[in-house]
Every structure is written in structure tokens, then in C-alpha cells.
BATORSE-514012 format. One record per residue: residue number from 1; residue in three letters; x, y negated, z negated of N, C-alpha, C in turn. Coordinates in nm, 4 decimals. Layout:
BEGIN
{num->NUM; residu->ala; n_xx->X; n_yy->Y; n_zz->Z; ca_xx->X; ca_yy->Y; ca_zz->Z; c_xx->X; c_yy->Y; c_zz->Z};
...
end
This chain:
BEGIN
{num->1; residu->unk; n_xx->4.3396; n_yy->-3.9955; n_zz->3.6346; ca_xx->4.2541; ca_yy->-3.9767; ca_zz->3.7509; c_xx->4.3351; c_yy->-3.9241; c_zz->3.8695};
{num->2; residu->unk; n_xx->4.4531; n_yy->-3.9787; n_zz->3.8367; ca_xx->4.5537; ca_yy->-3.9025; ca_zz->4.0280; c_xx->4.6075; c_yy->-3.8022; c_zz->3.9800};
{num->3; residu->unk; n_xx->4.5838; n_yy->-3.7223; n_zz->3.8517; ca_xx->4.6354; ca_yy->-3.6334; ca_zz->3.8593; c_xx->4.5532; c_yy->-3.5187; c_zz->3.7852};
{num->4; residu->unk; n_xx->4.4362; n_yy->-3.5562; n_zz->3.8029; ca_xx->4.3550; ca_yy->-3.4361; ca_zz->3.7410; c_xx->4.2854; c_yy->-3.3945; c_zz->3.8792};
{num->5; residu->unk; n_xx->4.1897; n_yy->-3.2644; n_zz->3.8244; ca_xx->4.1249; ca_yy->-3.1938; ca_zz->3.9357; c_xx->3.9970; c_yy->-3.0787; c_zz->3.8773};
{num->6; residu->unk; n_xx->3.9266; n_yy->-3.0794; n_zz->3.9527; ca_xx->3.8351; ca_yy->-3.0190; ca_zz->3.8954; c_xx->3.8574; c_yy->-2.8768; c_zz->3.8645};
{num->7; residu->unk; n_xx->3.8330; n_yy->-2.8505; n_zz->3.7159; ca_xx->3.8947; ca_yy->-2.7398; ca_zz->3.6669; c_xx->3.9768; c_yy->-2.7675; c_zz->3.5663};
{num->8; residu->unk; n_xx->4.0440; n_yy->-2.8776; n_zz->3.5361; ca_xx->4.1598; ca_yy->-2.8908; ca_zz->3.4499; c_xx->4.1175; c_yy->-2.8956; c_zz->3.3380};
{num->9; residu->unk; n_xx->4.2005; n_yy->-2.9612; n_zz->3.1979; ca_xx->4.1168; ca_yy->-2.9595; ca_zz->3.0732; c_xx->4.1947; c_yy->-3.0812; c_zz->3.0468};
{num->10; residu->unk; n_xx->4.1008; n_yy->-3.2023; n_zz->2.9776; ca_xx->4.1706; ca_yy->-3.3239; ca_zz->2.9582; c_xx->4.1158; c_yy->-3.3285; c_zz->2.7936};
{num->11; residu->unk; n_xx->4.2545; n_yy->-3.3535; n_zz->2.7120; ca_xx->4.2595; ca_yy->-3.3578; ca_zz->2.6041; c_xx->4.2480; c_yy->-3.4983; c_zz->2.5172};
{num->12; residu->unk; n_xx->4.1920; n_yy->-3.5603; n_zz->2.4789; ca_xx->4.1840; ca_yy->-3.6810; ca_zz->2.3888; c_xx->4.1810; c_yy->-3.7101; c_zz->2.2808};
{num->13; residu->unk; n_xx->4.2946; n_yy->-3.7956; n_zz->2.2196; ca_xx->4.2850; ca_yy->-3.8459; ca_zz->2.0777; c_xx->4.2600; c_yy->-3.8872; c_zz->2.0500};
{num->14; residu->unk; n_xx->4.1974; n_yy->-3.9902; n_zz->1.9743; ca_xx->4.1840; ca_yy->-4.0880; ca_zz->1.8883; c_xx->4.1083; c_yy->-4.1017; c_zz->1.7390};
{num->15; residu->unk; n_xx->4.1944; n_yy->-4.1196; n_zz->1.6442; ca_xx->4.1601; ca_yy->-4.0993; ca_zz->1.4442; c_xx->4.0492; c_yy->-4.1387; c_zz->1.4508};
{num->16; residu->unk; n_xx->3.9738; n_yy->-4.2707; n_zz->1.4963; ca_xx->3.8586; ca_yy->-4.3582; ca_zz->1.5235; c_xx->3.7172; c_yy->-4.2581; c_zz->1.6141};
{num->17; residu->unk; n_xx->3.7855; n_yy->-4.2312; n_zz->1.7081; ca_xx->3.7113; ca_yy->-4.1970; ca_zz->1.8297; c_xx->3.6127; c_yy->-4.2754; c_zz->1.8580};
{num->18; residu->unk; n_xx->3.6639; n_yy->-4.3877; n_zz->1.8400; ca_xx->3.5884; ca_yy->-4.4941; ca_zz->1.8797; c_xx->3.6531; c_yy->-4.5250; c_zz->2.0307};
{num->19; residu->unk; n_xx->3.8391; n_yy->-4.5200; n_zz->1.9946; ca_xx->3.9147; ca_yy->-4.5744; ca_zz->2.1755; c_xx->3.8128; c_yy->-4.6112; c_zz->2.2529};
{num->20; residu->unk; n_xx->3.8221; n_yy->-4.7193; n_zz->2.2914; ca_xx->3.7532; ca_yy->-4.7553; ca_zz->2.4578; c_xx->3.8415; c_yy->-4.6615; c_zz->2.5571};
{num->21; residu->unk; n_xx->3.9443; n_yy->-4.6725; n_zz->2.5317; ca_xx->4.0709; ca_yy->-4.6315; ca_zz->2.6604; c_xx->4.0105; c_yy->-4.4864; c_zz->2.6993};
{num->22; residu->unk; n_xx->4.0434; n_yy->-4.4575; n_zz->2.5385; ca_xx->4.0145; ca_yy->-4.2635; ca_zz->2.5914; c_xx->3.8268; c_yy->-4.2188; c_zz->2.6076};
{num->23; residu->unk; n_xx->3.7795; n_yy->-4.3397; n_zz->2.5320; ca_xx->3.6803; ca_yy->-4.2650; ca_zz->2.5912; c_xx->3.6434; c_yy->-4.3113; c_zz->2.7716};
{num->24; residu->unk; n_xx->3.6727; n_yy->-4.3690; n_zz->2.8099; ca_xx->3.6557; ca_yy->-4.3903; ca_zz->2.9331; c_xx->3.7629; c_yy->-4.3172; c_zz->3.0113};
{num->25; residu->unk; n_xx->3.8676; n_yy->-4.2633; n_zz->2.9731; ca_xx->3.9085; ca_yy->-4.1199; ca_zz->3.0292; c_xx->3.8231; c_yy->-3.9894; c_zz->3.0104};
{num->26; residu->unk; n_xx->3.7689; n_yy->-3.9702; n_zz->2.9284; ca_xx->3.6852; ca_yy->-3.8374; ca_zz->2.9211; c_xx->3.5603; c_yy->-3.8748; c_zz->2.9692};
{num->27; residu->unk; n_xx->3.4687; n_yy->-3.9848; n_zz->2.9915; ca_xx->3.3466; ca_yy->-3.9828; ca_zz->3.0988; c_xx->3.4287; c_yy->-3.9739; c_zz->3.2029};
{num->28; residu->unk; n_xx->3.5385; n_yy->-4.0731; n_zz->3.2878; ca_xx->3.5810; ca_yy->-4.0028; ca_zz->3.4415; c_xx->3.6506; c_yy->-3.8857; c_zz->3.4133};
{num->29; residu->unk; n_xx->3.6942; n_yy->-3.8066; n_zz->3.3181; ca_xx->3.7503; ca_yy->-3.7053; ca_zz->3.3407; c_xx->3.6155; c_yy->-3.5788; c_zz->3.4092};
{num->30; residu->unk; n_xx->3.4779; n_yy->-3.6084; n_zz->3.3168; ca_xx->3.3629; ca_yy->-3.5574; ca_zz->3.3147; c_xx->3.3100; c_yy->-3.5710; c_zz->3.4789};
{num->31; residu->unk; n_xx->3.3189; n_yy->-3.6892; n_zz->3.5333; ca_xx->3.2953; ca_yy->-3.6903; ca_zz->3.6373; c_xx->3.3465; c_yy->-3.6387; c_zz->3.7158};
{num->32; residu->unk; n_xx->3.4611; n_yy->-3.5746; n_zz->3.7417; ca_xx->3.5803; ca_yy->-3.5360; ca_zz->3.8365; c_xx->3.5577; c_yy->-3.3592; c_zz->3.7768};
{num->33; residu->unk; n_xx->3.4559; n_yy->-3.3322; n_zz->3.7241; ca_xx->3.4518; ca_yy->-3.1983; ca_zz->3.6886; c_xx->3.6083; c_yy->-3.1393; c_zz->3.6090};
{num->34; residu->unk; n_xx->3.6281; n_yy->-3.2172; n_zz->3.5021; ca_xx->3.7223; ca_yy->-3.1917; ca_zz->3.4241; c_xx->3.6607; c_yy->-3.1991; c_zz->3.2828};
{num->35; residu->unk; n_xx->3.7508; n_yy->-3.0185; n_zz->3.2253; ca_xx->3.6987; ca_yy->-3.0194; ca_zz->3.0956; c_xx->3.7041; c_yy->-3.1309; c_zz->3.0227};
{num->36; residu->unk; n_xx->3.6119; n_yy->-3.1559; n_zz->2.9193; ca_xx->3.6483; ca_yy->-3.2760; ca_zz->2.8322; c_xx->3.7047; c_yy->-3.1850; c_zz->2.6330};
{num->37; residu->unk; n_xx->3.8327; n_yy->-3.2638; n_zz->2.5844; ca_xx->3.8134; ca_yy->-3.1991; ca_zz->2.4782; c_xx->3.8764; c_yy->-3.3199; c_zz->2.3832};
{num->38; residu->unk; n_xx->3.7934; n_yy->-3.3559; n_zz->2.3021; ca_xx->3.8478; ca_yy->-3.4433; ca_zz->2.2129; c_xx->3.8944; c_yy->-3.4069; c_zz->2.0693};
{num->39; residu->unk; n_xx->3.9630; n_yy->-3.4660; n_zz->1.9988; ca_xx->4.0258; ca_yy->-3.4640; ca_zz->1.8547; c_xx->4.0251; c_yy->-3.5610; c_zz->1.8323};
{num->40; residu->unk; n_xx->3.9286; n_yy->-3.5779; n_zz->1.6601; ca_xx->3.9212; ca_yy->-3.7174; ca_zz->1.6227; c_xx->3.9147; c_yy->-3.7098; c_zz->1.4401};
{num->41; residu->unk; n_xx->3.8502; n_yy->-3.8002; n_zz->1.3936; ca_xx->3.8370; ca_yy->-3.7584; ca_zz->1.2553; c_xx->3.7030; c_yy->-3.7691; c_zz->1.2236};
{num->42; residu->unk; n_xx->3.6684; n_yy->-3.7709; n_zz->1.0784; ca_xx->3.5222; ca_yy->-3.7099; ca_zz->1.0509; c_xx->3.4102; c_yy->-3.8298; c_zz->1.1042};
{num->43; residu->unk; n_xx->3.4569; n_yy->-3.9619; n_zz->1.1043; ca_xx->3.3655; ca_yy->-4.0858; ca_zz->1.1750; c_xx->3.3956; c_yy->-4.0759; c_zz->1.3235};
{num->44; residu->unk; n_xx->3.4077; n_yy->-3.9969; n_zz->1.4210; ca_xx->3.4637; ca_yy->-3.9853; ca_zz->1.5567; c_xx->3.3268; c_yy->-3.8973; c_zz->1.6349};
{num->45; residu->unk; n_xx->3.1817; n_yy->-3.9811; n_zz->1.5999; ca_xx->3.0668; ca_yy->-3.9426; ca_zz->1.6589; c_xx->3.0703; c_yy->-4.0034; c_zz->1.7987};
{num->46; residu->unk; n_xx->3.1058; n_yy->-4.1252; n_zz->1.8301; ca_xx->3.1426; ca_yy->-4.1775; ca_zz->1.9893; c_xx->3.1970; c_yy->-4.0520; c_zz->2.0755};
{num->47; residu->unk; n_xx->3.3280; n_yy->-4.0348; n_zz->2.0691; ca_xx->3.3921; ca_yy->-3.8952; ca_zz->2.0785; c_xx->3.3209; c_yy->-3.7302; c_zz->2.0788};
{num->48; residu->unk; n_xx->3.2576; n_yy->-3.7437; n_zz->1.9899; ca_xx->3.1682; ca_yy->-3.6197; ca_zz->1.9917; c_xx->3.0631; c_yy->-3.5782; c_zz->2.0648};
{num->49; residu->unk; n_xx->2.9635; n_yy->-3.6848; n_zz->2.1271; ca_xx->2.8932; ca_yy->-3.7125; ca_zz->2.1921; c_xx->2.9554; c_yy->-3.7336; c_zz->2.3190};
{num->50; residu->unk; n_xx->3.0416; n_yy->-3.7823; n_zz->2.3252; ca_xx->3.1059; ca_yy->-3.8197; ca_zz->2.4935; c_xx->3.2061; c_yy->-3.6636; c_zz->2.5187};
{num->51; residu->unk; n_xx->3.2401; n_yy->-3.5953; n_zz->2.4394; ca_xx->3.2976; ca_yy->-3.4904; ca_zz->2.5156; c_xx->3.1963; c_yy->-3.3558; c_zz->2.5411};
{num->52; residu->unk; n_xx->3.2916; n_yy->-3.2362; n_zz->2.6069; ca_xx->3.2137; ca_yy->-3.1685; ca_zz->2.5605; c_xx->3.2474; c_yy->-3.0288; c_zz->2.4852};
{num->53; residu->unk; n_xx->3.3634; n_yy->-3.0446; n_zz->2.4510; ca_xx->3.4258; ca_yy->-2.9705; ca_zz->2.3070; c_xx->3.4926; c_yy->-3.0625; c_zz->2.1851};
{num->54; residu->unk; n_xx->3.4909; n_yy->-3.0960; n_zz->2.0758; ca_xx->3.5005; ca_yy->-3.1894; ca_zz->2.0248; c_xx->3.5628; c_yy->-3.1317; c_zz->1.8294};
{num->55; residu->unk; n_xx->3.6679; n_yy->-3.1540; n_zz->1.8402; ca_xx->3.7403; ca_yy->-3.1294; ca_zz->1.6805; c_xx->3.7696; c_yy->-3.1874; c_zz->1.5778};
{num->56; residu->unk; n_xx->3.6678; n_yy->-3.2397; n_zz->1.4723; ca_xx->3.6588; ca_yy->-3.3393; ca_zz->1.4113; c_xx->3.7137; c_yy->-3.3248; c_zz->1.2855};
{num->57; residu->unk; n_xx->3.8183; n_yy->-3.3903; n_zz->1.2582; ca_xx->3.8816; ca_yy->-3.3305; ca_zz->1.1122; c_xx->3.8387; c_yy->-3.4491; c_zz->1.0276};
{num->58; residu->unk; n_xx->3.7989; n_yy->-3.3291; n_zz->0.9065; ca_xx->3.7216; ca_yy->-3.3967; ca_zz->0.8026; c_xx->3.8078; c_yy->-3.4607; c_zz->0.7426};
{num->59; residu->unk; n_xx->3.8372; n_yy->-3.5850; n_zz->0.7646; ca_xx->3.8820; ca_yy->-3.7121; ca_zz->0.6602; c_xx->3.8679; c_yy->-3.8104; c_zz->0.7340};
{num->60; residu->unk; n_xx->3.9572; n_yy->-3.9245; n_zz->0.6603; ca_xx->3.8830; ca_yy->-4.0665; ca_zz->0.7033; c_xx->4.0160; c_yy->-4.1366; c_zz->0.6963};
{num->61; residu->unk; n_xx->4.1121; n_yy->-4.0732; n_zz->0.6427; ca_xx->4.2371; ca_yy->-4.0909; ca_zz->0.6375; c_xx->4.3194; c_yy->-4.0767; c_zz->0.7798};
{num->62; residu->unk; n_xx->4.3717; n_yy->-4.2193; n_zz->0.8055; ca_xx->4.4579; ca_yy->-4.2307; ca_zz->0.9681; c_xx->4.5285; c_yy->-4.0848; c_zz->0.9207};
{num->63; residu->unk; n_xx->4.6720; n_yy->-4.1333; n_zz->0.8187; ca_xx->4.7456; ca_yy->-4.0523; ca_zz->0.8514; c_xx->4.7472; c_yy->-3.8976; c_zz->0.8393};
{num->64; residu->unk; n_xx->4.6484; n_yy->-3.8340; n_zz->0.7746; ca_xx->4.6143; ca_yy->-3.7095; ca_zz->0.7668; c_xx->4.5237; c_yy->-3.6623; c_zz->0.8854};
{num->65; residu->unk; n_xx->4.4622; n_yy->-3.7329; n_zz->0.9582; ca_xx->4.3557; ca_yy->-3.7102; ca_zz->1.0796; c_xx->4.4794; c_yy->-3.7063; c_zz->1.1555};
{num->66; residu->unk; n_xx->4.5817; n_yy->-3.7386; n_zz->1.2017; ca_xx->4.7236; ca_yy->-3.7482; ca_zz->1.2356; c_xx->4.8327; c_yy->-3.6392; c_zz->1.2446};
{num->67; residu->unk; n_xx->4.8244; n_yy->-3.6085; n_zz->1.1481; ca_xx->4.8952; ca_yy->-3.4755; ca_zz->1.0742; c_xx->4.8047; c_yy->-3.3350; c_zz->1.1393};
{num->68; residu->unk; n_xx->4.7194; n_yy->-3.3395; n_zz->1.0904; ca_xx->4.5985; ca_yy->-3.2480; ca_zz->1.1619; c_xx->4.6202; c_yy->-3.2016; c_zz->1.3350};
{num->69; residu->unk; n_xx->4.6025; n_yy->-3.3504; n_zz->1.3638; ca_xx->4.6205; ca_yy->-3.3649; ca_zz->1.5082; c_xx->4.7371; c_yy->-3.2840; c_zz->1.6019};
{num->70; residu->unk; n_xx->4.8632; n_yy->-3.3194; n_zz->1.4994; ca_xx->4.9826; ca_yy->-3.2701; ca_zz->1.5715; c_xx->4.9662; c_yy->-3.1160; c_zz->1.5288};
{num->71; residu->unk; n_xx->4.8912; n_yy->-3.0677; n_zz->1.4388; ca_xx->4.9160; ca_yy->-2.9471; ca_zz->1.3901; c_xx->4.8001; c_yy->-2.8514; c_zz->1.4847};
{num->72; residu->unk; n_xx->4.6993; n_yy->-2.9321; n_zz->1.5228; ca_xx->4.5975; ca_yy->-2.8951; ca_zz->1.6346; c_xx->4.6847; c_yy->-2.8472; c_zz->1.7697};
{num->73; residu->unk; n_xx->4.7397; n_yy->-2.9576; n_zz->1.8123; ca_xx->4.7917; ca_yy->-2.9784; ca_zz->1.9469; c_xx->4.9259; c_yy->-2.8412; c_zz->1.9079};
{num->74; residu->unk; n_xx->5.0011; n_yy->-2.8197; n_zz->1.8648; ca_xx->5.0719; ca_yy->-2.7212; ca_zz->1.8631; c_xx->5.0228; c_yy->-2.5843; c_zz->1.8186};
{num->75; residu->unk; n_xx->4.8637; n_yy->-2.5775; n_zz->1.7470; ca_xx->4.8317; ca_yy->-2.4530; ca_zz->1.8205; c_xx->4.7555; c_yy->-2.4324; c_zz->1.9633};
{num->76; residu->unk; n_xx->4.7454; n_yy->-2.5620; n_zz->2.0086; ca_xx->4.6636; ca_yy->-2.5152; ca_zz->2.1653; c_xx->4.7694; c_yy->-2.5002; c_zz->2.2064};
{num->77; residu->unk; n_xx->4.9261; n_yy->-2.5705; n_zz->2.2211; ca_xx->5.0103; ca_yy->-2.4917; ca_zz->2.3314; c_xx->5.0717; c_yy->-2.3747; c_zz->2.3584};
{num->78; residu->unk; n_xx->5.0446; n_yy->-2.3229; n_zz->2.1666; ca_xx->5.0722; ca_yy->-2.2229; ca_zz->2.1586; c_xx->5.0132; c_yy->-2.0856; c_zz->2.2451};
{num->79; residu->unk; n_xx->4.8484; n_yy->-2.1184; n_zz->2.2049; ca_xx->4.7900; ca_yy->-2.0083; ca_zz->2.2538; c_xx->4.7620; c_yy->-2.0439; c_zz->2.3975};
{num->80; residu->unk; n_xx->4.8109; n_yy->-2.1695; n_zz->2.5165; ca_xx->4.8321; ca_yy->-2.1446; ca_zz->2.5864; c_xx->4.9048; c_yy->-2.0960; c_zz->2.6734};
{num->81; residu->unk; n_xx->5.0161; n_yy->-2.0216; n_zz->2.5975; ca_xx->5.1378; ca_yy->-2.0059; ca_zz->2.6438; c_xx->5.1687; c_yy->-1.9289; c_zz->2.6053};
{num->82; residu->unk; n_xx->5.1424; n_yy->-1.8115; n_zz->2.4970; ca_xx->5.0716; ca_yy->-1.6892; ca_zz->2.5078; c_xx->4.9699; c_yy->-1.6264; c_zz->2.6049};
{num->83; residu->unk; n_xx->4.8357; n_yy->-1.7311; n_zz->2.6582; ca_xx->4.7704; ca_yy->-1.6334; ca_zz->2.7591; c_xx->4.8581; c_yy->-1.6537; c_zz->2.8782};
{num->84; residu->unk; n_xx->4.9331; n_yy->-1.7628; n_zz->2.9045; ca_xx->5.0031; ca_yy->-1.7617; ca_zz->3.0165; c_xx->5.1334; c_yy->-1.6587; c_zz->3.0330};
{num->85; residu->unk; n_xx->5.1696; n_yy->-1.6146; n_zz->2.9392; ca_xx->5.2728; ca_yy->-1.5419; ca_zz->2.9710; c_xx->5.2037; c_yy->-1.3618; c_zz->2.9068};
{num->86; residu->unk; n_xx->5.0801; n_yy->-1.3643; n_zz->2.9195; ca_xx->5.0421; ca_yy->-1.1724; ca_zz->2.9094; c_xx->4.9720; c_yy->-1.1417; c_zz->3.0135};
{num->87; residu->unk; n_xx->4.9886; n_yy->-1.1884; n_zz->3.1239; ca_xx->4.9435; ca_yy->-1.0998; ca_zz->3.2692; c_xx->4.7840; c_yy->-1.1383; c_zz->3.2897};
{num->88; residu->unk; n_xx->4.6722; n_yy->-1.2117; n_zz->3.1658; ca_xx->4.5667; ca_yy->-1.2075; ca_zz->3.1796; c_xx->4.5587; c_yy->-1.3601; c_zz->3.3314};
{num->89; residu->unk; n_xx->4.4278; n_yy->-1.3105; n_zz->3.3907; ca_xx->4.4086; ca_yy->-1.4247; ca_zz->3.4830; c_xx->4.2288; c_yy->-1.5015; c_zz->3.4737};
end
């Protein structure tokens, strides 16, 4: 919350997407006019419903919803850091 702003994009995990924690970061993130984007696994309908981009990897398996996850998260920094470094605004 002290460090977001409207406009930002707030990212959330949880295998469950059940988290209380995170989902009550992505409703105040929602409130503060911050993107919401969650990653969860294929039972992660709490999550899906509470964000409002939402990446549900099909299994049911912690540690592969896990695996997924880290393999998710290193292509978003990727392609953020590609548009950040080709001049687009």
C-alpha cells in the first residue's frame, strides 16, 4: 500500500489462490487503482474472480504450479525489459 500508485501492476501468487494475505492485497491494490494480476493453479477460482488478469496453471500439484510460476515470472521480466529498453512509451 506505501508503495504502490495508481497505474502500477501488482502481481500475486498463491498455488491455492485461496491466500487471505494476497488476496487482500489485490482488492486494496484494486482500490488504489492498481492493476491486479494473479498466478495460481487450476483450483485458484478465489484469485480469479478477485483479480483482474488472472493465470491459472492447470494442475493441482504445489510443486509444479511452482515451477510454472517461476517460469511465468521470468517471462514477464523479460518482456518487461525488452519494452523498456526499445524506445516504445
Amino acid at each position: 500500500e506505501a508503495n504502490g500508485n495508481k497505474g502500477d501492476v501488482f502481481i500475486g501468487m498463491s498455488t491455492s489462490g485461496k491466500s487471505k494475505n494476497i488476496l487482500n492485497a489485490i482488492r486494496k491494490s484494486k482500490e488504489m487503482g492498481i492493476v491486479t494480476v494473479g498466478l495460481t493453479g487450476l483450483n485458484g477460482h478465489d484469485m480469479q474472480e478477485a483479480c483482474e488478469y488472472c493465470i491459472m496453471v492447470p494442475s493441482e500439484s504445489t510443486p509444479r504450479i511452482q515451477e510454472a510460476h517461476t517460469i511465468i515470472g521470468h517471462a514477464i521480466c523479460a518482456a518487461v525489459e525488452q519494452w523498456s529498453f526499445s524506445g516504445q512509451e
